[in-house]
C-alpha positions in Angstrom: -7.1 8.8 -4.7 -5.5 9.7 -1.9 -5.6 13.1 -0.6 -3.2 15.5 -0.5 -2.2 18.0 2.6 0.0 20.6 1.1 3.2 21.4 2.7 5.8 23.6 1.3 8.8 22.1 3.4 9.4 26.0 4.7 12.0 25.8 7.2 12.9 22.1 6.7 16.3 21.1 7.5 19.3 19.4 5.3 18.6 16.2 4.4 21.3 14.5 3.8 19.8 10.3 4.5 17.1 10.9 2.1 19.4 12.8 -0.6 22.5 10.3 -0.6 20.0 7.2 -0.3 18.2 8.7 -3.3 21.8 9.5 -5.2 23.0 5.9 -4.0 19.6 4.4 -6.4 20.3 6.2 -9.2 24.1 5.6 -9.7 23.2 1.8 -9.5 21.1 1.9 -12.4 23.2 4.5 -14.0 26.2 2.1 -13.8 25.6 -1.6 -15.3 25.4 0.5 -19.0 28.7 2.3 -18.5 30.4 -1.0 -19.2 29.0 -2.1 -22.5 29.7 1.1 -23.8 33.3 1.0 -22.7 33.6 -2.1 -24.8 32.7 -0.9 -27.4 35.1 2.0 -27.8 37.3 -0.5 -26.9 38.5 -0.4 -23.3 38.2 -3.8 -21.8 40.6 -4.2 -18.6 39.0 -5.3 -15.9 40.2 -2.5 -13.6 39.2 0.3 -16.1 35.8 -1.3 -16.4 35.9 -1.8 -12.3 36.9 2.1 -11.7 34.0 3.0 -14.7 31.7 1.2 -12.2 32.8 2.4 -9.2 33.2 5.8 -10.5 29.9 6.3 -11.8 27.7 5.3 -8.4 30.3 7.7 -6.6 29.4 10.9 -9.3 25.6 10.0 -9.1 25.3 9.8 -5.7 27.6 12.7 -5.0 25.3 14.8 -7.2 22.2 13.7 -6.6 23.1 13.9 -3.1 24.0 17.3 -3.3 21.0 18.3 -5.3 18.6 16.8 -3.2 20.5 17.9 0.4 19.1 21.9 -0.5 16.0 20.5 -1.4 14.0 18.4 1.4 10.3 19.8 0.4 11.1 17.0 -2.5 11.1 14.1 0.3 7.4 15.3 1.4 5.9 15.6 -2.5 6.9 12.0 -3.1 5.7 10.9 0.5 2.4 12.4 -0.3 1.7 9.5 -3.5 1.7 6.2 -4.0 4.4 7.0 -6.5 7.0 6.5 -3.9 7.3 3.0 -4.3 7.9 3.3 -8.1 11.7 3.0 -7.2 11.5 0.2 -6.3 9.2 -1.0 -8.8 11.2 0.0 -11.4 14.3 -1.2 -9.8 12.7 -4.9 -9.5 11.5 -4.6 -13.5 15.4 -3.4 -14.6 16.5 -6.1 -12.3 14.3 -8.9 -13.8 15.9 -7.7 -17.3 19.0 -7.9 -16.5 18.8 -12.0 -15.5 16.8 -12.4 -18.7 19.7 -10.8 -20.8 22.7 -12.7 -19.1 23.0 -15.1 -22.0 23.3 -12.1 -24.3 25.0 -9.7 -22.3 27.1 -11.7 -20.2 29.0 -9.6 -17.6 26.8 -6.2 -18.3 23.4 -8.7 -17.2 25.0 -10.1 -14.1 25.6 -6.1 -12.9 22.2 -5.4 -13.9 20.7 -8.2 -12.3 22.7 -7.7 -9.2 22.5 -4.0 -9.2 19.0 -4.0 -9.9 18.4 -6.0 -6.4 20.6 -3.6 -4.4 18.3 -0.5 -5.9 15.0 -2.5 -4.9 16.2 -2.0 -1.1 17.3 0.9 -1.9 13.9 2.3 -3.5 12.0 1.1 -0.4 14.2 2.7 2.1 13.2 5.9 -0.1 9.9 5.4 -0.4 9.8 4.6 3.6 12.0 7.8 4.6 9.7 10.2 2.3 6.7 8.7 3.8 8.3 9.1 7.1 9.2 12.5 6.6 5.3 13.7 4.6 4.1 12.2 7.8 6.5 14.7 10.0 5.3 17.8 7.6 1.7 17.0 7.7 0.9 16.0 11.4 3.2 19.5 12.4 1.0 21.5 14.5 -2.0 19.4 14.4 -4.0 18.8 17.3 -3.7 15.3 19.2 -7.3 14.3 19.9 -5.9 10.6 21.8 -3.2 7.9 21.2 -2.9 4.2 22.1 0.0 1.8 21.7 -0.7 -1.8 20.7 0.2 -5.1 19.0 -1.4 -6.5 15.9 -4.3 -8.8 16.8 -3.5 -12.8 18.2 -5.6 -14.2 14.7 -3.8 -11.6 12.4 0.1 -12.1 14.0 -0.8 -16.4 13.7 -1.8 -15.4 10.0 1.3 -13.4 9.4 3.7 -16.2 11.1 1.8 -19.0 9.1 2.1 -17.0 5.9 6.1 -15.6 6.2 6.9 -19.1 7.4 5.5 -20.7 4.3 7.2 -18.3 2.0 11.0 -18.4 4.2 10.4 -22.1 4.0 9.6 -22.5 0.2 12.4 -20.3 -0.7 14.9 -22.4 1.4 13.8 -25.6 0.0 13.8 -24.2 -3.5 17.6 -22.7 -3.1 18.5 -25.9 -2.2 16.9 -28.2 -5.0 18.1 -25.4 -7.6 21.9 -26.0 -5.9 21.5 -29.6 -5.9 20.4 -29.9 -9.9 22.2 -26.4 -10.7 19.1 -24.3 -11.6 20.2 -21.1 -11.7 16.6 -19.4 -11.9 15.7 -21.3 -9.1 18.5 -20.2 -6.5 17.7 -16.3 -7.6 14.1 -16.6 -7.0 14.6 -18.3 -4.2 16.9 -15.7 -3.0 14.6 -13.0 -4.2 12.4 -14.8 -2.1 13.1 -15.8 1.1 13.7 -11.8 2.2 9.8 -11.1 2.0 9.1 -14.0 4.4 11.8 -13.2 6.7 10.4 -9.3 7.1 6.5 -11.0 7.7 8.3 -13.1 10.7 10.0 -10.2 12.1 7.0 -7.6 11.9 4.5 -7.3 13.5 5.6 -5.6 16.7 3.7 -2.9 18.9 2.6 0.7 17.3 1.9 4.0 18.3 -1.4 5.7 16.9 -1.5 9.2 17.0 -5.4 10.4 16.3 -5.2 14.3 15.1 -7.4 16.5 13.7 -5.9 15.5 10.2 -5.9 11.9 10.7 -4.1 9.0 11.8 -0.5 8.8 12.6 1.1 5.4 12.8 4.6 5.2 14.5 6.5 2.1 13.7 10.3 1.4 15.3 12.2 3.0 12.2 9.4 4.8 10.3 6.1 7.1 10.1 2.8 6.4 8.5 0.1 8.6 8.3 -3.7 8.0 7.1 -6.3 11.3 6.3 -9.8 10.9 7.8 -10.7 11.0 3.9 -8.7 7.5 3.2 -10.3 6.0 6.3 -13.9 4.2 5.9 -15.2 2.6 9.2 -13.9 0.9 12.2 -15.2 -2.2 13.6 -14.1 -2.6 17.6 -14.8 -6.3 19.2 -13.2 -7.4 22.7 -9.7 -9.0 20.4 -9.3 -6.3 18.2 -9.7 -2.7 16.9 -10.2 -2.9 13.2 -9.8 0.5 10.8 -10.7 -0.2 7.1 -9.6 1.9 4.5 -10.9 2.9 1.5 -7.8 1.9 -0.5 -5.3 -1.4 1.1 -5.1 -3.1 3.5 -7.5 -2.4 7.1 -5.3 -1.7 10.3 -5.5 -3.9 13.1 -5.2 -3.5 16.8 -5.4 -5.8 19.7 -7.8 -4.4 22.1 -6.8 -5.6 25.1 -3.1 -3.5 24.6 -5.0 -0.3 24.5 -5.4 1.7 27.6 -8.2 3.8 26.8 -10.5 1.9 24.7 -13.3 4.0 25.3 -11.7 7.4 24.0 -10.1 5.9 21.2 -13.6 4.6 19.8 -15.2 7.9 20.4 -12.6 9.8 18.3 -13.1 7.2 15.6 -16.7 7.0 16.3 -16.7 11.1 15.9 -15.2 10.5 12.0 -15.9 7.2 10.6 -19.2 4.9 10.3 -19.2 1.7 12.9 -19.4 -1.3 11.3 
């Protein structure tokens, strides 16, 4: 499990990216249902139904937004779990229900479906902002013990370009065969797809490590990661790369050759974790 630094957000500005993004999620899964039950009392004009739609994401976000905005200590609890990826999770789930149910459901299935993708970005961007912004709260004050900037690792980026261009390419071949013989399921997979290998292409890029007193802080272009001594295990250091296995996902991987003080940065990890 991983452990928790308690902050209580004191003094923490508005948020307003976090709150609106947050609003923005819910009103898309709040919306698909409005129209069903519009139908049913008997309002079916495309333009009522339309303004329903467009209507409903407005109020959600609006309040959410608003509830949120006075409220950023909420961003840094949700950072703090793994449950800041359920969003997104759920998001992908309603989504998948939503293409099942198109036969039955017809118009209220393709929102769903479509609606559903819109809140899996959606959810991520949250879950990435809170994370970013738990990070902020918890590495406040701390002590910086050394830092190093570096790129991933000349095996792990080949593994990463191998494996994103594998998945871009299967998902282009497959929306193309499912246009060709019209298979519907095919094309929205496909299209589900192909994102996950484009982001493994693209990634990859040089980090900042900040080591602290509290752990490590990873700084990536557009977000913040941070790691307690507790979730780290050991740390294995050969002349390619630095590598920090955690107890829980996936180790972190560092060339060596990018980072200017190799020395110091082994001695802080050597001062916390087991060498492997």
């Amino acid at each position: 499990m991983r452990p928790v630094v308690h902050t209580d957000g004191a003094g923490a500005a508005s948020d307003p990216l976090f709150s609106g993004a947050s609003g923005a999620y819910l009103g898309l899964l709040l919306a698909p249902p409005i129209v069903p039950g519009l139908k049913w009392v008997g309002v079916t004009e495309a333009w009522a139904l339309y303004a329903a739609l467009v209507g409903t994401v407005t109020a959600v976000t609006t309040v959410i937004g608003w509830l949120l905005s006075s409220r950023p200590a909420v961003a840094v609890t949700v950072g703090a779990t793994r449950a800041r990826w359920l969003p997104a999770a759920i998001a992908a789930v309603y989504a998948a229900v939503g293409f099942a149910s198109l036969e039955m459901s017809g118009v209220s299935g393709v929102l769903a479906f479509f609606f559903g993708l819109l809140a899996v970005l959606l959810g991520v961007a949250v879950a990435v902002m809170s994370q970013t912004r738990y990070t902020a709260a918890v590495t406040a004050g701390a002590d910086e013990l050394t830092r190093w900037r570096a790129s991933w690792p000349e095996s792990a980026q080949r593994r990463r370009l191998h494996v994103g261009g594998a998945i871009a390419g299967v998902a282009t071949i497959g929306f193309a065969v499912g246009a060709v013989f019209d298979i519907a399921l095919l094309q929205y997979i496909s299209q589900v797809l192909f994102p996950s290998g484009f982001v493994l292409l693209s990634t990859g890029g040089t980090r900042t490590v900040v080591a602290t007193e509290r752990g490590l802080e990873v700084r990536l272009p557009i977000a913040r990661q941070f790691y307690a001594w507790e979730e780290l295990e050991s740390y294995e250091l050969d002349a390619e790369s630095l590598v920090i296995t955690r107890r829980w996902g996936t180790a972190l991987r560092f060339a060596t050759a990018d980072i200017d003080d190799v020395s110091l940065a082994e001695w802080t990890l050597a001062e916390r974790l087991s060498d492997d």
